[in-house]
C-alpha atoms as one frame of an Amber mdcrd trajectory, in Angstrom:
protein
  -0.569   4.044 -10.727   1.990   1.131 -11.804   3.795  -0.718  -9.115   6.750
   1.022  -9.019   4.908   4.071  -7.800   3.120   2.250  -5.222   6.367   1.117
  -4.284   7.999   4.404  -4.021   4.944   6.221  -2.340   5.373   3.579   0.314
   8.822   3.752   1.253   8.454   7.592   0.905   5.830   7.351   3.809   8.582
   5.133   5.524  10.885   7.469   5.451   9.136  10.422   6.348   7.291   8.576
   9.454  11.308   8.468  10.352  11.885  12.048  10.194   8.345  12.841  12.216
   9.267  10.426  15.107  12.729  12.032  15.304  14.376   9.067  14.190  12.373
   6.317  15.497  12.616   3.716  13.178  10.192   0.669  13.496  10.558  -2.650
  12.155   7.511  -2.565  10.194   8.398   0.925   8.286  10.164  -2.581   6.036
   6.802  -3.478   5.008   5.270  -0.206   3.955   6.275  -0.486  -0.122   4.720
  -3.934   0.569   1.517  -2.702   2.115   1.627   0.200  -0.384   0.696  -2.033
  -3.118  -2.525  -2.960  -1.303  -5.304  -0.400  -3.084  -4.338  -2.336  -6.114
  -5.608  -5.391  -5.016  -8.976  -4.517  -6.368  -8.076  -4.596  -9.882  -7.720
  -8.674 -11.468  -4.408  -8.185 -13.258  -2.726  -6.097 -10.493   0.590  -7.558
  -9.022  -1.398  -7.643  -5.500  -3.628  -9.239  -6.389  -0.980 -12.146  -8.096
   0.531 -11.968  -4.967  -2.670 -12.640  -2.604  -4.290 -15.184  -4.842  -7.268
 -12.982  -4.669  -9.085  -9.856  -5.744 -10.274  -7.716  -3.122 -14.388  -8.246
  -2.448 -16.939  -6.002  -4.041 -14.297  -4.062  -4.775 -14.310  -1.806  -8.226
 -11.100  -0.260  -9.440 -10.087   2.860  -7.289 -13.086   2.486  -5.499 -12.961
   1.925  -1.551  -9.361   0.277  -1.413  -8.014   3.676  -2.243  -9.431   5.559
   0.638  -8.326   7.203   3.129 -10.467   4.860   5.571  -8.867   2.069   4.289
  -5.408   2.869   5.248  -6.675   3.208   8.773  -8.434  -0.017   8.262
């Protein structure tokens, strides 16, 4: 996935987490296209990673960043 579509996922999520919590809205749903872009930080060229200054550790492209477990994480 390119950026934009991390981007978009994220404040899709946002928006929706709105909607569940019958119109709660929490000063971090801000940050989710930011957090979105996370799973790509395990790829070198990513914009995450640019952005960190680091590649995530022992990590392989789509491999454990873009689980399920890691979200929770």
């Amino acid at each position: 996935m390119l950026k934009a579509s991390h981007v978009n996922i994220g404040g899709t999520v946002a928006l929706a987490s709105i909607v569940v919590t019958s119109g709660y809205i929490s000063p971090l749903l801000v940050f989710y296209p930011l957090f979105s872009l996370l799973p790509d930080a395990d790829h070198h060229s990513s914009s995450a990673t640019k952005a960190l200054g680091f590649q995530l550790p022992g990590a392989t492209h789509r491999g454990y960043s873009h689980s399920a477990l890691f979200v929770v994480w």
